[in-house]
N, C-alpha and C positions, 0 to 999 in steps of 0.2 A: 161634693165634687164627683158627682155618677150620673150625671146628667147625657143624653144618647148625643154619638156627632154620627153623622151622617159622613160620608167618603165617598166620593162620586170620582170616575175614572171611566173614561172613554178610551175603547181598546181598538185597534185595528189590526190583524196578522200579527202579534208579536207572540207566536206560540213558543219560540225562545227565550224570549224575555218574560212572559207574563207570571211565571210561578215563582221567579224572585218576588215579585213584588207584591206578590198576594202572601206568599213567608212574611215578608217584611213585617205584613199589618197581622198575623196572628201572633207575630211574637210582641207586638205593642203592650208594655204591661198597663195600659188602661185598655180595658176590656169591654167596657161598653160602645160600641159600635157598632154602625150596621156599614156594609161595603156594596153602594149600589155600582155595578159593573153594567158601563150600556156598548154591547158587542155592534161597531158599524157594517157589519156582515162580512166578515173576518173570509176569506175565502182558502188559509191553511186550518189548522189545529187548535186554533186559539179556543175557539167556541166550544169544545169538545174539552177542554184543558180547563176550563169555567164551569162547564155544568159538572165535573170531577170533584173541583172545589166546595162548590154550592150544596152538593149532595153532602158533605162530611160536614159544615158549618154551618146553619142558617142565616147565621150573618152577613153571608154574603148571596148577597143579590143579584142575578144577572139576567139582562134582559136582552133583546136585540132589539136597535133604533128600530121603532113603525116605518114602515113603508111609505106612509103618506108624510114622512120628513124627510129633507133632502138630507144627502151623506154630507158627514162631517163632524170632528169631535165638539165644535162650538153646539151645534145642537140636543148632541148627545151629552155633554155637559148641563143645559138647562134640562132638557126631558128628566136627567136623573136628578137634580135640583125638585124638579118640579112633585117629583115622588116620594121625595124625602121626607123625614117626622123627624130627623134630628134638632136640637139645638144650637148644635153647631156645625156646621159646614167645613167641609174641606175638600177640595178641589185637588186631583192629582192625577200623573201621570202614567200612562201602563207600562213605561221603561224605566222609571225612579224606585229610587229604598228607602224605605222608609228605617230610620234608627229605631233601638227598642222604647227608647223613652221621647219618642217626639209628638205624640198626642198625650201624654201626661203632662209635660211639662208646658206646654199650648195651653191648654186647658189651665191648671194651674195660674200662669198669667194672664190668660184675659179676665179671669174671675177676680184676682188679685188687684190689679190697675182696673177694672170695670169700662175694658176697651169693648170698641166695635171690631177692630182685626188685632191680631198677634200675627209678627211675621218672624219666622225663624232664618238664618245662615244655611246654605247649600255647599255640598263640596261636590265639583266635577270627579266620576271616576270614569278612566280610562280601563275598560277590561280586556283589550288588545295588549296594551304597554304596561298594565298594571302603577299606571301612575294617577294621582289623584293630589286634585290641590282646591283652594277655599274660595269661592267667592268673595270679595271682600268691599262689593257695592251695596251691603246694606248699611255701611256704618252713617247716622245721621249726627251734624255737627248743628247746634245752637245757630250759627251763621246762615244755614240752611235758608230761607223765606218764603220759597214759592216750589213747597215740596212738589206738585203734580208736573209742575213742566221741568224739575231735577229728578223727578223719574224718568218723564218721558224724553227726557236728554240722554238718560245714563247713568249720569253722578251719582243717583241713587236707585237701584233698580230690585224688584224681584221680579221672579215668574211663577208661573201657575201652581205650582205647588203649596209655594213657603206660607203663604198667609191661613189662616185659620180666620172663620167670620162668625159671629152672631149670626144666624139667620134672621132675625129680628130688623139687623141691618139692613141684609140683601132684602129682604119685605119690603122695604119702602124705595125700594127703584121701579123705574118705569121698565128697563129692560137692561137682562145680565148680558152676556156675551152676543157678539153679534154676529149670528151667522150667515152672515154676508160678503163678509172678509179670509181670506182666504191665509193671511198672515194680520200678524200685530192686534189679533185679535185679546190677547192679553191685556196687551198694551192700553189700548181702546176703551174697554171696562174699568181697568184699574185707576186711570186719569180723571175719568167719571165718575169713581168712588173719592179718591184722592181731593176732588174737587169741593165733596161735600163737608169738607173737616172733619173727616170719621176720627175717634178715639185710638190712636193707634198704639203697641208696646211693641217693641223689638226682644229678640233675643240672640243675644250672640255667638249663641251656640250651632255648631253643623248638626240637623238634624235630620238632614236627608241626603242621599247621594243620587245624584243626577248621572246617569251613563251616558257617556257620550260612545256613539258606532254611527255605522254608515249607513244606518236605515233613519238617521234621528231626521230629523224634521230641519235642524238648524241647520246639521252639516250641509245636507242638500241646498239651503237659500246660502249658505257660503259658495257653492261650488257656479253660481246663478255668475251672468253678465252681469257690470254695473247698471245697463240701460235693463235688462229686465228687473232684477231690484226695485226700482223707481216705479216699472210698470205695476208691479206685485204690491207696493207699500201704500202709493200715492191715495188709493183708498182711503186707507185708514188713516193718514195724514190729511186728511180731507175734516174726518169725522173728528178726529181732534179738536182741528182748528175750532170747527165750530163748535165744539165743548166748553172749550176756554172767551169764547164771544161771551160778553154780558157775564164777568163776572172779573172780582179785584185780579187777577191773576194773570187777565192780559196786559202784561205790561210792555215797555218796548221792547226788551230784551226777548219775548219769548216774538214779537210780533215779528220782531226780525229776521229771527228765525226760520220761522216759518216762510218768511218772504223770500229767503236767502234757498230753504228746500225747492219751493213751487218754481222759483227761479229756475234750478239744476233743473227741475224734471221737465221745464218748457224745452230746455235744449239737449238733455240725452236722457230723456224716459225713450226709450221702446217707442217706435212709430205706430201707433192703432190709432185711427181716426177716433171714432168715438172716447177712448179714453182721452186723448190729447186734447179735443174740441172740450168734453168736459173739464178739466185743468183749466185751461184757457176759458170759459164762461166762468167759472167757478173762481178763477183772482179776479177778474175784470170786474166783478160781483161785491168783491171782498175790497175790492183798490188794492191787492197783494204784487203788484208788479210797481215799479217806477217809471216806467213807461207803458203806457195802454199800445200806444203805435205800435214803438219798435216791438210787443210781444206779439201783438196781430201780424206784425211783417214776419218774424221768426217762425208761427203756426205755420202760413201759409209757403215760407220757404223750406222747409220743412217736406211740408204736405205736396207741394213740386218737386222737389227731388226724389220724394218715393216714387212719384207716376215716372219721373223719368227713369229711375233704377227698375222699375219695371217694365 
């Protein structure tokens, strides 16, 4: 069990935050790791806080995204992927802690169960309130059947962090995160993994703590309109759908669903022409409406009332 994991973390301005979590992984008592860091052109401290580190540890890696790729941590996630000689993979965040034994005990169990992922328990910490409590949507029940869309409901969730992969795994995808998407980009991925029947082991241990503050990424899509929500997601709800097309998993339950989303976002997604015409081509395509009319009458009433509010 000393086989290399690779750590891949895309940073942006957290020159507050980023030296917790670079402690975090040198106090890791599994020692073999390399820490690729891909800097999206941080414009405080961060960068200058990185090559600090990099100088005293070799292990850790930092690079800044090329130029010739667009901004964003989806991409600087695959670039550092793409770089990596690890065995295992681990995907993580520049604002997360890592526990002292949370790549031991990963490692440990995927060799153990001979999984393609290990996903461990997350505890939210508050460093404002000093309060801190346990996720507890990783527990999976026998009853379970159609894990990728009781993830992608909820019921059962993780995020970027928690999992630990085979790289051997992620080898055999056509493509990891999507950097096109601008949220749910997690999401997106892991439904697409989920779909394949990967080998999965849980652990029900808290092995990292997620901070939550006002610069995090969620609080801000909390603080959103419901109608921009829909504008922002409808995306990635798109590329699901057709994830789950052509395989046992669409069942009606999950079709409904989906029918019942595209439904909401024909009547209060955010008015933008283009996004709205595509929704509306894209059910008419699918038959995801119950009525084709009445949704063509709604675009177009819709799409009248903006010219008149203008």
């Amino acid at each position: 069990m000393n086989d290399l994991v690779s750590i891949i973390i895309p940073v942006f301005n957290r020159q507050s935050l980023i030296s917790a979590t670079i402690e975090s992984i040198l106090s890791q008592s599994y020692t073999n790791w390399e820490c690729i860091i891909i800097d999206d052109h941080s414009t405080d401290k961060t960068y200058d806080i990185l090559l600090s580190y990099s100088s005293i540890d070799s292990r850790i890696i930092v690079l800044k995204r090329p130029t010739y790729f667009i901004k964003g941590a989806n991409i600087c996630r695959n670039y550092g992927y793409k770089i990596s000689k690890g065995k295992y993979i681990q995907w993580f965040d520049s604002d997360d802690i890592m526990l002292p034994t949370m790549l031991e005990n990963k490692i440990f169990k995927i060799i153990a169960d001979n999984s393609d992922i290990v996903i461990n328990r997350l505890g939210f910490f508050n460093r404002d309130t000093n309060k801190y409590f346990t996720d507890n949507r990783l527990s999976i029940e026998s009853k379970i059947k159609n894990l990728p869309f009781d993830y992608f409901a909820g019921n059962f969730w993780f995020g970027t962090p928690q999992p630990l992969f085979m790289k051997s795994f992620l080898q055999s995808q056509k493509k990891l995160f999507n950097v096109n998407l601008v949220r749910n980009q997690e999401t997106e991925l892991f439904v697409r993994l989920l779909l394949q029947n990967p080998r999965i082991s849980y652990l029900n241990d808290v092995l990292i703590l997620q901070r939550i503050h006002e610069n995090s990424i969620g609080e801000k899509y909390c603080s959103l309109t419901e109608s921009k929500k829909y504008l922002i997601d409808f995306p990635a709800y798109k590329l699901l759908f057709i994830s789950f097309i052509d395989t046992p998993y669409l069942t009606e339950e999950v079709s409904l669903y989906f029918k019942k989303y595209f439904d909401s976002c024909l009547k209060k997604m955010e008015f933008k022409f283009i996004p709205l015409f595509n929704l509306l081509f894209f059910c008419l395509k699918h038959q995801l409406f119950k009525s084709n009319i009445l949704a063509i009458k709604i675009f177009f009433s819709r799409f009248l009332l903006t010219k008149i509010n203008l």
